[in-house]
N, C-alpha and C positions, 0 to 999 in steps of 0.2 A: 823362966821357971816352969810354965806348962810347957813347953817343948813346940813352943807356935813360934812365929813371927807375928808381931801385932796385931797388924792387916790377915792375916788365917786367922786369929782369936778372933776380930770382930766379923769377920764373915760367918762363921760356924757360929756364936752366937745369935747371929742378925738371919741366919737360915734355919735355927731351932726354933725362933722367934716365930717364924713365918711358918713354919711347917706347924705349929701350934696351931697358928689365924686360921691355918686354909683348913685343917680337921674342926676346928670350934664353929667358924659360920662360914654363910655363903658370900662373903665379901668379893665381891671382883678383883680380881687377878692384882691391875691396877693397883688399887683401895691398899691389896697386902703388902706389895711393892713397898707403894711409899710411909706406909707404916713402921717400914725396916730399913727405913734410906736413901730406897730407889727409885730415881724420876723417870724412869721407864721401863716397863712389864719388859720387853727383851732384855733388857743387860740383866733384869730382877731374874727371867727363867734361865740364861745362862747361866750364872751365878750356882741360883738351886741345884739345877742339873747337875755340873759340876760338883759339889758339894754332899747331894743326897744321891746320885746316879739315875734320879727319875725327875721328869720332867713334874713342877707344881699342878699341871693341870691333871695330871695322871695321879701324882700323890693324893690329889683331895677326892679323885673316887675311891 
């Protein structure tokens, strides 16, 4: 009905999610990660990357 596949619905939410966290505080990288599901900051900034085209670390400056 949105035009996703499940697994794309919950990643774009689970990356709006995050890209919230990393503009509201200085949480570590980590911290945002697994807030959003992710046991590890690499799979976490792939993820992003892929999703918002900028890397999390880049996004929160």
């Amino acid at each position: 009905m949105v035009g996703e596949t499940p697994l794309e619905y919950l990643t774009s939410w689970r990356m709006q999610k995050a890209a919230a966290l990393l503009q509201k505080d200085d949480r570590k990288l980590i911290d945002v990660a697994r807030s959003v599901g992710y046991d590890s900051d690499a799979a976490f900034s792939k993820a992003f990357k892929r999703v918002l085209s900028v890397p999390p670390r880049n996004f929160r400056r």
